[in-house]
N, C-alpha and C positions, 0 to 999 in steps of 0.2 A: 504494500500500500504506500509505504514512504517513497521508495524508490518511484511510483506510477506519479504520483505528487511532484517530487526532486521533477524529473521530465518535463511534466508538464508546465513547470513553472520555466522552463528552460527552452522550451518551444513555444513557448506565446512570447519568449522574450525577442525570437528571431522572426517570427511569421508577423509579428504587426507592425513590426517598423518598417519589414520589405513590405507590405502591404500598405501602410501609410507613404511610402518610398512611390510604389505603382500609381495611388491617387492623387501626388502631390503631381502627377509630369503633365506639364502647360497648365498648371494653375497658378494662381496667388503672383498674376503679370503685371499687378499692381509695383512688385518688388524686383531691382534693374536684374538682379543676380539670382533670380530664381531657377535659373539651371541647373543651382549647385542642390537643391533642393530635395530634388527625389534620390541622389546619390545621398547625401546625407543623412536622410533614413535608411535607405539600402545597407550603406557600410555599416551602421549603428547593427542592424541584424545581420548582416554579415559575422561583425563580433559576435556575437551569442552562439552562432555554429561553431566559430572556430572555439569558443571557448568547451562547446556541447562537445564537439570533436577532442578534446584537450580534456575532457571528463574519463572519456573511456581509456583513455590511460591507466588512469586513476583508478577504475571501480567505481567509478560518479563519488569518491569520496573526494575533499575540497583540499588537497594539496596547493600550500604555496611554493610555487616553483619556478623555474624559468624553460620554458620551452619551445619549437616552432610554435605549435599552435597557439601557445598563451604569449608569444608574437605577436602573432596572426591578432588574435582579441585587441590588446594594447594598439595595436597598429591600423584595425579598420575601427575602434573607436577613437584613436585621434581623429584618423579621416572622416569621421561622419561628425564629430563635432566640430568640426574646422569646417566642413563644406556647409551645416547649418550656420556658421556664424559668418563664413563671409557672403553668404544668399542674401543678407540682410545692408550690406555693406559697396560703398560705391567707390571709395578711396581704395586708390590701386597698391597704396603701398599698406593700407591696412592690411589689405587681401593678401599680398607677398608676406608682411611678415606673417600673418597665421598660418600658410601654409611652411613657410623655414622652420616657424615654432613646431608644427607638425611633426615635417620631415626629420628636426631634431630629436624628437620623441622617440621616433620608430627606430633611428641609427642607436641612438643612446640607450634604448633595450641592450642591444647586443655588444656594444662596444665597453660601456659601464656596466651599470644591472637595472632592473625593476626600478628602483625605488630614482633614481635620475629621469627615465621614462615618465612615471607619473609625477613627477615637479613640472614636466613640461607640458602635461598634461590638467595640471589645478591652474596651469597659466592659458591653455586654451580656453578654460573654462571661464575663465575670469572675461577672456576676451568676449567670450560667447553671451556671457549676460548683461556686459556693459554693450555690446553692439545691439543685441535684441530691445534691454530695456529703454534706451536712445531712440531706437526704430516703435518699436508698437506701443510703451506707456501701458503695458496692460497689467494690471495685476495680477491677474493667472497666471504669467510668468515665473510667479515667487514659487509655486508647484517646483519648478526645474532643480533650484539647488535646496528644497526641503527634501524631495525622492530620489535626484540624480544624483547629489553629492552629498547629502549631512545621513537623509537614511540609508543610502548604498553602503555608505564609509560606514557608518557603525554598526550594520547586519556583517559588514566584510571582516569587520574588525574583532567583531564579541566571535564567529567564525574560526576568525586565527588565533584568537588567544585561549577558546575551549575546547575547540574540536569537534561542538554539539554542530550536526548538521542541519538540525533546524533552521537555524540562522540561512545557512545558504537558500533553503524555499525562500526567503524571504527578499532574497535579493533580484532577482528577474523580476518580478511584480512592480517590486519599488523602481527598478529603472523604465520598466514597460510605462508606467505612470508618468514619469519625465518625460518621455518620447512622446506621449499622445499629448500632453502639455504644450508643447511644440507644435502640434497638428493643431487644436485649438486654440491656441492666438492665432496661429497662421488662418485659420476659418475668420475668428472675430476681425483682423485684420482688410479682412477681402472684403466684410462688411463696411468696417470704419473707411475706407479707403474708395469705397466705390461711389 
């Protein structure tokens, strides 16, 4: 029963983002950079396979570790929160550097370790809610860093420090939540905008 649950929390964390990814392509034309849009949900569940991929190593039990696939995770969520933050953004050197910040992210897994990875990755994120909340003003957006980042991180965290895997259910839902967060300004937007 745990394991059917672990799963399924781990497959709605990839199938709705590609699926908000497939709705989002030539909408929201109000926004100059919405190209980067539907890729930006894509990679976000991109990450959740490679990371479902990077379970069965494991026995779906929640090793911290460093590996291709949990690469592959770190590395299409940089890119799908870099390609959310600059869809929103028209300044070309904003856009350059969050892509550098990116690309530094994904080298710096493998050159350093983990923990340099996600430093450039609390910096993408920073970038992601000061260009969005600049761009929409909505306050739905505060959803993003209460489920993306402050719930992720401490379901991730009580995780590595006990062992219990409950924690990990917990963690696909709460980013699923950030993700559709996303889709829902971006809707309220098309409204305020049109």
């Amino acid at each position: 029963m745990f394991f059917s649950i672990l799963l399924l929390a781990h497959f709605q964390a990839a199938i709705i983002p590609i699926l908000l990814g497939i709705r989002s392509i030539n909408k929201f034309k109000h926004l100059s950079k919405n190209k980067f849009l539907p890729s930006g949900f894509i990679f976000l569940g991109l990450a959740s396979i490679s990371e479902m991929i990077d379970h069965t190593q494991t026995s779906w039990v929640y090793v911290d570790h460093s590996s291709f696939f949990n690469w592959l995770f770190y590395s299409f969520l940089s890119l799908g929160l870099t390609c959310l933050s600059i869809s929103v953004v028209k300044n070309k050197f904003i856009q350059t550097t969050n892509f550098c910040i990116s690309l530094c992210s994904i080298i710096s897994y493998f050159l350093f370790d983990k923990s340099i990875a996600l430093l450039f990755q609390v910096i993408i994120s920073i970038f992601l809610i000061i260009n969005w909340q600049r761009v929409f003003k909505d306050w739905v957006f505060i959803l993003y860093p209460i489920f993306g980042i402050f719930f992720t991180t401490f379901f991730g965290t009580r995780l590595s420090i006990s062992g219990d895997q409950f924690w990990h259910i917990l963690i696909g839902p709460s980013g699923t939540i950030s993700v559709i967060t996303f889709y829902l300004v971006l809707k309220r937007s098309n409204k305020k905008f049109s």
